[in-house]
C-alpha positions in Angstrom: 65.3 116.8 -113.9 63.7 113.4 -112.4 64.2 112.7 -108.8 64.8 108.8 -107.6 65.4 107.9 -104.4 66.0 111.6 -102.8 68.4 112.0 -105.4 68.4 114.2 -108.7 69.4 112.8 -111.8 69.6 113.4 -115.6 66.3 112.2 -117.7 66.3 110.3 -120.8 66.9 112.7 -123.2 69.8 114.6 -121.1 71.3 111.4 -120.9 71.6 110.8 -124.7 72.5 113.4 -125.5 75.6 113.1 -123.1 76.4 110.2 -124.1 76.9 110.5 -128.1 79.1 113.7 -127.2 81.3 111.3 -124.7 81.3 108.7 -128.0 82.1 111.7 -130.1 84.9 113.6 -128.4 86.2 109.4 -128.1 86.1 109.2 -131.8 87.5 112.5 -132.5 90.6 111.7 -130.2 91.7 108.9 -132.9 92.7 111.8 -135.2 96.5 112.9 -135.1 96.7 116.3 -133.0 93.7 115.5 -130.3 94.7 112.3 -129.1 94.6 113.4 -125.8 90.8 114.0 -125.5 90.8 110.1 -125.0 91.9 110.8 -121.4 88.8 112.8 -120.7 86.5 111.8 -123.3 85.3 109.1 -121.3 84.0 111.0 -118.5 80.8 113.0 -119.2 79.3 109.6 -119.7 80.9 108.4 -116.1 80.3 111.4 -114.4 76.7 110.7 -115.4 76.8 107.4 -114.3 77.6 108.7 -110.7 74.6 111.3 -111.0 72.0 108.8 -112.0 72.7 106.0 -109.0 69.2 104.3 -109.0 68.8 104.5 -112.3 70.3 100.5 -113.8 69.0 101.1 -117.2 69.8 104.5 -117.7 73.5 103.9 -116.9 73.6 100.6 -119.3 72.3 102.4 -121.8 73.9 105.5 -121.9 77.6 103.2 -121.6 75.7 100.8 -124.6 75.2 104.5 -126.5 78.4 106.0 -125.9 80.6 102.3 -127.4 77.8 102.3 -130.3 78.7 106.2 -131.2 82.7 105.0 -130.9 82.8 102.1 -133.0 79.7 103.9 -135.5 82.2 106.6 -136.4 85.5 104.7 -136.6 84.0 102.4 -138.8 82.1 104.7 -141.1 84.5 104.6 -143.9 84.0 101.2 -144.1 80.4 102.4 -146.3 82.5 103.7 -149.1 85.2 101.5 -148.7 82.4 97.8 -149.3 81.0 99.9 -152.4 83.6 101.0 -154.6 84.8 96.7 -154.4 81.3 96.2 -154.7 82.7 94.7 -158.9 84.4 91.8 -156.9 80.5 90.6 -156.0 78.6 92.0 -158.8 76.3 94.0 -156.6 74.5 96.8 -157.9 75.2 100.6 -156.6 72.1 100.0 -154.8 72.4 96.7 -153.3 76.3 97.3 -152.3 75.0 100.9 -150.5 72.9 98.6 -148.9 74.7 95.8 -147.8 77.4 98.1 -146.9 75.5 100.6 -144.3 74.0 96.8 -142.7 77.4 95.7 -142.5 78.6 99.2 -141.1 75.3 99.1 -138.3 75.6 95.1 -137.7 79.4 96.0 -136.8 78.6 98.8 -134.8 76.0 97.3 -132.7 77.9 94.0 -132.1 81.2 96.0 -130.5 79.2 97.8 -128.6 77.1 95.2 -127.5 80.7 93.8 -125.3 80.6 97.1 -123.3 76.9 96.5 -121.7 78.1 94.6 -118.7 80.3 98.0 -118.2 77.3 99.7 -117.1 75.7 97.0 -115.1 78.8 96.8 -113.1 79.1 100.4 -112.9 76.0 100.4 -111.4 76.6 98.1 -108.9 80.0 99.8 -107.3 78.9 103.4 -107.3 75.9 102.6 -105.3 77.5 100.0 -103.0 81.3 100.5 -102.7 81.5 104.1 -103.9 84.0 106.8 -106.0 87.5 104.8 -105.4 85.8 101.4 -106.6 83.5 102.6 -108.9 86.9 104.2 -110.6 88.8 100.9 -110.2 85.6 98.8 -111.6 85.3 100.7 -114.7 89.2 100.4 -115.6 88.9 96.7 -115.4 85.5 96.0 -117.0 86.3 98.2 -119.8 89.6 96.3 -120.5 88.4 93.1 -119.9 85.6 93.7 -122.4 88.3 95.2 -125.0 90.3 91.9 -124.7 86.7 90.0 -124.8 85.7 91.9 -128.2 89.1 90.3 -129.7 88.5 86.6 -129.1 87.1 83.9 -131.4 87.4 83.7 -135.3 85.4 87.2 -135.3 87.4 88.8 -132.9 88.1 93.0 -133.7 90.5 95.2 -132.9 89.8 98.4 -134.5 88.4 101.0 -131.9 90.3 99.7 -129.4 90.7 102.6 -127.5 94.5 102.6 -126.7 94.8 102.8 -130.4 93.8 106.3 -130.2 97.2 107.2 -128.6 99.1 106.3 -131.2 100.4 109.7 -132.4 101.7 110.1 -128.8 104.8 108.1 -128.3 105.4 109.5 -125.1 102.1 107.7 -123.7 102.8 104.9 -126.0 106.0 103.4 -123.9 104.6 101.3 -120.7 103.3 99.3 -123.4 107.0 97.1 -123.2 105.4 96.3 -119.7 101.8 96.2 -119.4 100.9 95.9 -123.5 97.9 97.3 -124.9 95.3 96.5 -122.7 97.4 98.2 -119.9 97.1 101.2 -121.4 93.4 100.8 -122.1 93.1 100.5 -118.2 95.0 103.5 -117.5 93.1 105.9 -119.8 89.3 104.1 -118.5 91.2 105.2 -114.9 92.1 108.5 -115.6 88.6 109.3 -117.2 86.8 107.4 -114.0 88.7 109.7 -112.0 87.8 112.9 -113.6 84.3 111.8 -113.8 83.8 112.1 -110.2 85.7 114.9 -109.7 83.6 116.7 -112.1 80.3 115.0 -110.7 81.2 116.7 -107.3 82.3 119.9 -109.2 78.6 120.0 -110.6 77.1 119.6 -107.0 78.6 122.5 -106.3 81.9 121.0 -104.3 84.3 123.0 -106.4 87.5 122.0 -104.4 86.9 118.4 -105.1 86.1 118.8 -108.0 89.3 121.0 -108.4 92.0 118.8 -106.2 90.5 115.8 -108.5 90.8 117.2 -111.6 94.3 118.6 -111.0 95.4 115.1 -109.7 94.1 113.3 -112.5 96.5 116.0 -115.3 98.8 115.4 -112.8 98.9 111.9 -113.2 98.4 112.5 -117.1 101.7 113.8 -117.2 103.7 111.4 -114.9 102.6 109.0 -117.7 104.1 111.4 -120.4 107.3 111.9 -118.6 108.2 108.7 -117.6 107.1 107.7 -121.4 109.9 110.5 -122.3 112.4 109.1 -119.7 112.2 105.5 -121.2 112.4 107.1 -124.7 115.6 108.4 -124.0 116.7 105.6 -121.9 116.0 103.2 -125.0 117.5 105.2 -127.4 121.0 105.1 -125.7 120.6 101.6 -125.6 120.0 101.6 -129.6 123.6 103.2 -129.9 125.3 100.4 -128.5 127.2 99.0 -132.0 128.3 95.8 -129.5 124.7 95.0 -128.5 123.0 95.9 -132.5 123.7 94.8 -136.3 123.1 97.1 -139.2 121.1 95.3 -142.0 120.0 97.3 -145.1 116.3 96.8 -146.1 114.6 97.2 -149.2 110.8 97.5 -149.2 108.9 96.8 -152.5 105.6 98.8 -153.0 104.1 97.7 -156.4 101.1 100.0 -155.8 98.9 97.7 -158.3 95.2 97.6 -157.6 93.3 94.9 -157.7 91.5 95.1 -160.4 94.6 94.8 -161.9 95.9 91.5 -160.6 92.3 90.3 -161.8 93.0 91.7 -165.3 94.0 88.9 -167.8 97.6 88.0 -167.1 97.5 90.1 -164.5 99.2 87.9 -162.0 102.0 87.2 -164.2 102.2 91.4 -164.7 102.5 91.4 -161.1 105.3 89.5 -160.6 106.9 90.6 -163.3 106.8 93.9 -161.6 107.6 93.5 -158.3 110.8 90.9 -159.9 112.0 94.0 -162.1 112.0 96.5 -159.2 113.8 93.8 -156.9 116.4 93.5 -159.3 116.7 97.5 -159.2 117.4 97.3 -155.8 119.9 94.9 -155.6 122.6 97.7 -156.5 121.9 98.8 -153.0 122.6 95.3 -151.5 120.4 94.7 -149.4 120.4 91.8 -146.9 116.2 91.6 -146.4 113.4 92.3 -149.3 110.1 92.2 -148.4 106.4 92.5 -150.8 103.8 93.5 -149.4 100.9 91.0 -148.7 99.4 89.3 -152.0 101.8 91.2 -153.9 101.2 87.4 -155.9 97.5 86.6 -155.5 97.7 83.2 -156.4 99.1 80.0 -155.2 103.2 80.9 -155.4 103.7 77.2 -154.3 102.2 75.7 -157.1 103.8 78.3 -159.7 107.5 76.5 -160.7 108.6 79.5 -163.1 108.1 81.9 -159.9 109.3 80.4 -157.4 112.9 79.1 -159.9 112.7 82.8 -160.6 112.8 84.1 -156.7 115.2 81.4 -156.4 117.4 83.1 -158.6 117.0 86.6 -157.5 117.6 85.7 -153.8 120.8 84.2 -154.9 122.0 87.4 -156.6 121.1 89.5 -154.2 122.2 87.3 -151.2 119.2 88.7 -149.3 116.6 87.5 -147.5 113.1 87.8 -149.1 109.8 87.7 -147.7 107.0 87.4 -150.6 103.5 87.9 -149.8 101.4 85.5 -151.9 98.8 82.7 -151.7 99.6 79.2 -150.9 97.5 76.0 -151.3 97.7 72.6 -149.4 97.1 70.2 -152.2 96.3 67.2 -148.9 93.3 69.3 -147.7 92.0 71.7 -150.8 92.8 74.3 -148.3 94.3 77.4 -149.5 96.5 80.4 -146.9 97.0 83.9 -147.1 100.6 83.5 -146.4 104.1 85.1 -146.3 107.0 83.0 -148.0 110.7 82.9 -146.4 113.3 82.7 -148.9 116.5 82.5 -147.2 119.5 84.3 -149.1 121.3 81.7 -151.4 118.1 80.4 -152.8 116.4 78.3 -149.4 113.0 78.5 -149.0 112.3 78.3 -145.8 108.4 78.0 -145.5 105.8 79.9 -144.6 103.7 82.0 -142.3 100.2 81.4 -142.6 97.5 84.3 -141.4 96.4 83.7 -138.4 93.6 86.8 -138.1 91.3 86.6 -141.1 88.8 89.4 -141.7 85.4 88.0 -141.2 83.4 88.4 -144.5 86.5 89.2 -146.5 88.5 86.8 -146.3 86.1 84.2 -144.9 82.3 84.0 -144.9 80.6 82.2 -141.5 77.9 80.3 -143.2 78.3 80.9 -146.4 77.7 77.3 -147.4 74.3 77.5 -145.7 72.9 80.3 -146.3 72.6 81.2 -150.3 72.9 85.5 -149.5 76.0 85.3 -148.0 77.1 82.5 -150.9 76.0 85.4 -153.2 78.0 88.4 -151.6 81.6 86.0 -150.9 84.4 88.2 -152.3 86.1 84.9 -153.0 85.4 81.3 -154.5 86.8 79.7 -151.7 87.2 81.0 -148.4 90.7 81.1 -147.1 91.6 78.9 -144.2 93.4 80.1 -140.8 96.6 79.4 -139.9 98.2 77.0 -137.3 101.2 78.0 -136.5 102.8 80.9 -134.4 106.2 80.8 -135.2 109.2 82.9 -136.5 110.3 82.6 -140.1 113.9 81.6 -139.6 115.9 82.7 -142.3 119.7 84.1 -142.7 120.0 87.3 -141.6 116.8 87.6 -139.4 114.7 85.6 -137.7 111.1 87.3 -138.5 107.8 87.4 -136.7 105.2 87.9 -139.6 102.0 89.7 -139.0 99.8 89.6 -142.5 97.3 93.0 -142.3 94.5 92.4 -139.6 97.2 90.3 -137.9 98.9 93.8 -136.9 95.5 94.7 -134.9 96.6 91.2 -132.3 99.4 91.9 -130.0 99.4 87.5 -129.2 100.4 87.5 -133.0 104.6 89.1 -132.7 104.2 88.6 -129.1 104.2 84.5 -129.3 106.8 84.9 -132.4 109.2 87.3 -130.8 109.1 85.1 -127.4 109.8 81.9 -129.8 112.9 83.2 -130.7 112.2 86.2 -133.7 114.9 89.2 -133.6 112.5 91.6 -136.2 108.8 91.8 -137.1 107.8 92.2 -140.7 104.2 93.2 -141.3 102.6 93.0 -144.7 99.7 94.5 -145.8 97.5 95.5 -148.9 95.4 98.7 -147.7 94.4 99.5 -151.1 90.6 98.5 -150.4 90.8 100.9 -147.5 88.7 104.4 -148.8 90.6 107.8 -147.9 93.5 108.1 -146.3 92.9 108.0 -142.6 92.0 104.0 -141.8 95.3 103.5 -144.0 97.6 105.6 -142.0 96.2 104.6 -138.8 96.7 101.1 -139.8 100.1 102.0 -140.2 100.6 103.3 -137.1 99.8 100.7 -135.2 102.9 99.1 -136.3 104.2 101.7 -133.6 103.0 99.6 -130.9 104.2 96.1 -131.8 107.5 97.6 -132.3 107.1 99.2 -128.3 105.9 95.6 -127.1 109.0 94.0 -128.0 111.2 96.6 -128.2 112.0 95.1 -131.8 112.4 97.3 -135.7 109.2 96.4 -137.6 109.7 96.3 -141.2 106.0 97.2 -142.7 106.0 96.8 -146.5 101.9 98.0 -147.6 100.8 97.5 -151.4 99.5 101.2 -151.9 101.9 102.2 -148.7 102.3 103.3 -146.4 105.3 101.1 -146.3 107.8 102.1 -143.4 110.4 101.1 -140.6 110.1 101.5 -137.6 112.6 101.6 -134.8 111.8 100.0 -131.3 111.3 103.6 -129.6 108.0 104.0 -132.2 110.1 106.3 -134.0 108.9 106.0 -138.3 112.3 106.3 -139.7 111.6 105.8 -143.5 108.3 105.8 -145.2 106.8 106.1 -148.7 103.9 107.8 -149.0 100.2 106.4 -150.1 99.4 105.1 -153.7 103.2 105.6 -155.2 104.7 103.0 -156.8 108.5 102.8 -154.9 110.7 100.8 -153.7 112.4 102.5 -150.2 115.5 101.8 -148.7 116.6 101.6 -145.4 117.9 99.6 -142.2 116.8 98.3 -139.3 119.1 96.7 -136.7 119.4 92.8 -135.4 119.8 92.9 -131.7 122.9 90.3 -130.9 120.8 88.7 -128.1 117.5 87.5 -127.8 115.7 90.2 -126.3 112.6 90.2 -124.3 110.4 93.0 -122.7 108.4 92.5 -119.7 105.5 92.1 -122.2 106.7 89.5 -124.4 108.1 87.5 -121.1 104.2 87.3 -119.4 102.3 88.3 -122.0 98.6 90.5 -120.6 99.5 90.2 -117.0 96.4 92.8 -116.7 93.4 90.5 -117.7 93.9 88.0 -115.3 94.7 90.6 -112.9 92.0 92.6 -113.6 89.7 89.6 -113.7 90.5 89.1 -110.2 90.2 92.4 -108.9 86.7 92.7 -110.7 85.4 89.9 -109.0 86.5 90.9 -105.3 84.7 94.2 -105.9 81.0 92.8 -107.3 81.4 90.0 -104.6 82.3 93.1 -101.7 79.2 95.1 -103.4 76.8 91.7 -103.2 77.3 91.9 -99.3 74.4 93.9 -97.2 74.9 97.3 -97.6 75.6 100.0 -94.3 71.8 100.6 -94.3 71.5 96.5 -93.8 70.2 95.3 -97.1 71.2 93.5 -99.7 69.8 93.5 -103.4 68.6 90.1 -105.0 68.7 91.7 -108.5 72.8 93.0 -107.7 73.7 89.3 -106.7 71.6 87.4 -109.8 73.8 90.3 -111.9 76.9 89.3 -109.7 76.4 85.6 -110.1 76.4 85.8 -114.2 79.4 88.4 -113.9 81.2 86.5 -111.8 80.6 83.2 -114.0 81.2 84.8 -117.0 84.5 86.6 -115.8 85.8 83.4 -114.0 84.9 81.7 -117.4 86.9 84.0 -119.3 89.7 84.0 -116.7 90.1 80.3 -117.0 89.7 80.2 -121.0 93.0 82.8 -121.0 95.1 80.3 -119.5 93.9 77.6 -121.1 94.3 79.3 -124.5 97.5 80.4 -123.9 99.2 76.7 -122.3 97.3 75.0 -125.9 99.1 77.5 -127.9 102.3 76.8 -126.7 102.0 73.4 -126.4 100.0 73.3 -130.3 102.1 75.8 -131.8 105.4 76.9 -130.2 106.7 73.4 -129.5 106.1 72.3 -132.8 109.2 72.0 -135.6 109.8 75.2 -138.0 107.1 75.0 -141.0 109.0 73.7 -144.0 
């Protein structure tokens, strides 16, 4: 033990070690049937935050330590997953078990580098404001730092740490009202409140540390119940024929791997395929079709026989189709990642372009600058982002089209479902993904978006897993992984144009908890009861307070050029 101040605290190696089991038990809770350690997981690392007061970069770094053991373990699979593509570079084994573990601990230390002013402001509230604000602080600097971490063309999702309650759908609900970052803010809360109870415990003030800890699982399952209550509430609302329309779905899950569709001909095998189990499905009369994304990895747009072909199948089937395929704008040189709308009758309706690309998969930064990352491009050209956020409209639904990372963006069937979409169809190709588990918790997130609008989300995966989902969260139909199937199914059209609190005002909580955060460091930058005031706190304060109010301007801005750039424009044709 190391004393500072008159006060005992953890040393270094105490502090490490607490931390990477905080980051671990996090991790662990992302796995289906422990979900709820994310509500507690978080608080041996807070707890010793409160025991280590005068200590600033002990608590930065043991915060830093904790996010760099979160996002090192969720993204692990990514190791196996960049070496067995490692043909689409011509790498080595070598050179791709290289480039892949750099990738995996560049990736790691960059998301984990957004949680860093966590701890600073940690620091600052515990030792001037105390428990109540420190509790408050952390809830908004953690979620403003998860919304931070998704900004930019290299914004990421994955380890977002409401994402870990996604096999509860219970806890899942409120998200209709205060969306994802909501719930990240009430899970930071809840493990901020059970860090101090247990800090307290540990000095020896047991009924603290008991009263706290009951009120904080007391609290834990308000949240499930009323999650339960709206469940129930919502699914009465689902039964109302007057207020929903019944539209069969087929979902097409050609299963072909890429190596494959880079085979020669193998585009033209791929079509053929997925056209010959479209017609299969037809007997079934179905009023929407969807591929899965790239299901045609190639410009569709600039293929006559295809597109005559889709023509003619849409008009047989009198169904909607939405065909996942490339498409390239002749004007620019510019080629999309993009979902085609074919209206039933024949109409082609236009396209959604991806908005999310994956940095270094889809797009290289640099890459015409520096030779290395020239040499390790998994494509000739790099794809371009789309510019749009808009519904396809076609005949029997109005669509809001996520395309794979797009999924991970709550903005993306947010902005689409407030502009007028009655369904979200998300398309995907997981087949690079290694194992099963970043696959299926890929799919799960389509749980979510469906929550947030309160919409059926039609998820149609190349390898699977391909599923519907009804607005409760509920998976109602789903083919397994790597099965070559097509699954039938419906989903229902609400009548009205519905929107939830969430889709109406969008992340209410950033701004919110922008301003919140910045009337606690400016109340913890005045002299303290002891009548002094810390130069370093407000030189801290001043940056935090720049940087938040930055951010906290850039959010509106964002959001007024998007609806101005993209929502007031005319359908894409």
């Amino acid at each position: 033990m190391v004393e500072y101040g008159g006060r005992y605290s953890l040393d270094w190696r105490y502090a490490i070690a607490i931390a990477i089991v905080s980051g671990v038990a996090v991790a662990l809770s992302f796995f289906a049937g422990i979900w709820w350690w994310s509500l507690f997981a978080l608080s041996p690392v807070l707890a010793l935050v409160c025991s280590t007061k005068s200590n600033l970069k002990l608590t930065v770094f043991a915060i830093w330590l904790c996010a760099l053991t979160i996002h090192a373990l969720l993204n692990m699979p990514l190791v196996p997953t960049i070496i067995s593509v490692r043909s689409i570079v011509h790498l080595s084994p070598f050179a791709a078990a290289f480039l892949s573990i750099l990738a995996w601990l560049g990736l790691a230390a960059t998301q984990s580098a957004f949680f860093v002013p966590v701890g600073v402001v940690s620091y600052l509230l515990i030792n001037r404001l105390g428990a109540i604000w420190f509790v408050l602080g952390c809830a908004c600097s953690w979620t403003l730092f998860e919304w931070v971490r998704s900004l930019g063309i290299m914004g990421y999702q994955w380890g977002c740490i409401a994402y870990a309650l996604l096999p509860s759908l219970e806890l899942l609900q409120p998200a209709e009202f205060i969306g994802i970052y909501g719930l990240c803010f009430l899970i930071v809360a809840i493990n901020g409140a059970f860090a101090i109870s247990l800090e307290r415990a540990l000095k020896g003030n047991w009924l603290f540390g008991i009263c706290g800890g009951a009120l904080c699982i007391a609290f834990a399952l308000g949240w499930f119940c009323f999650g339960g209550w709206l469940i129930e509430r919502r699914t009465k609302q689902l039964q109302d024929d007057k207020a929903w329309r019944s539209l069969p779905v087929a979902i097409i899950q050609g299963n072909i791997s890429w190596r494959e569709k880079q085979s020669p001909n193998g585009v033209e095998r791929a079509f053929e395929l997925h056209s010959a189990m479209t017609e299969a499905s037809v007997k079934h009369h179905p009023k929407v079709i969807a591929w899965a994304e790239t299901a045609i990895p190639a410009p569709l747009n600039e293929w006559d026989k295809a597109m005559s072909a889709l023509k003619l199948l849409s008009e047989r089937s009198y169904a909607d189709m939405l065909i996942g395929a490339v498409e390239s704008e002749q004007s620019s040189g510019k080629v999309y990642n993009a979902c085609y709308g074919v209206a039933s009758g024949g109409k082609f309706m236009g396209t959604y372009r991806k908005l999310r690309l994956v940095p270094f998969g889809e797009f290289v930064p640099l890459r015409n600058r520096i030779k290395l990352l020239e040499r390790i491009a998994a494509h000739e050209r790099d794809f371009s982002h789309g510019e749009r956020v808009e519904p396809l409209r076609l005949h029997n639904i109005s669509a809001a089209v996520a395309i794979c990372f797009d999924s991970l963006f709550p903005w993306v069937t947010r902005l689409q479902v407030k502009g007028g979409a009655n369904a979200i169809v998300i398309i995907t190709n997981d087949e690079w993904f290694w194992g099963s588990w970043m696959a299926k918790h890929h799919a799960a997130v389509a749980k979510l978006r469906a929550i947030e609008c309160r919409l059926y989300v039609i998820r149609a995966a190349n390898s699977g897993v391909s599923c519907i989902v009804d607005p409760v969260g509920r998976i109602v139909a789903e083919l397994p992984l790597r099965q070559r199937r097509t699954m039938h199914g419906a989903v229902c059209i609400p009548d009205k144009h519905l929107m939830t609190v969430y889709v109406r005002f969008g992340d209410l909580i950033i701004p919110c908890a922008s301003l919140l955060l910045i009337a606690l460091l400016l109340a913890s930058s005045l002299p303290s009861s002891r009548g002094r005031s810390s130069l370093s706190g407000l030189l801290v304060l001043s940056h935090l307070c720049a940087g938040f109010g930055g951010q906290l301007v850039n959010s509106f801005l964002s959001a007024e050029f998007i609806r101005q750039k993209f929502l007031s424009r005319p359908p894409n044709s």
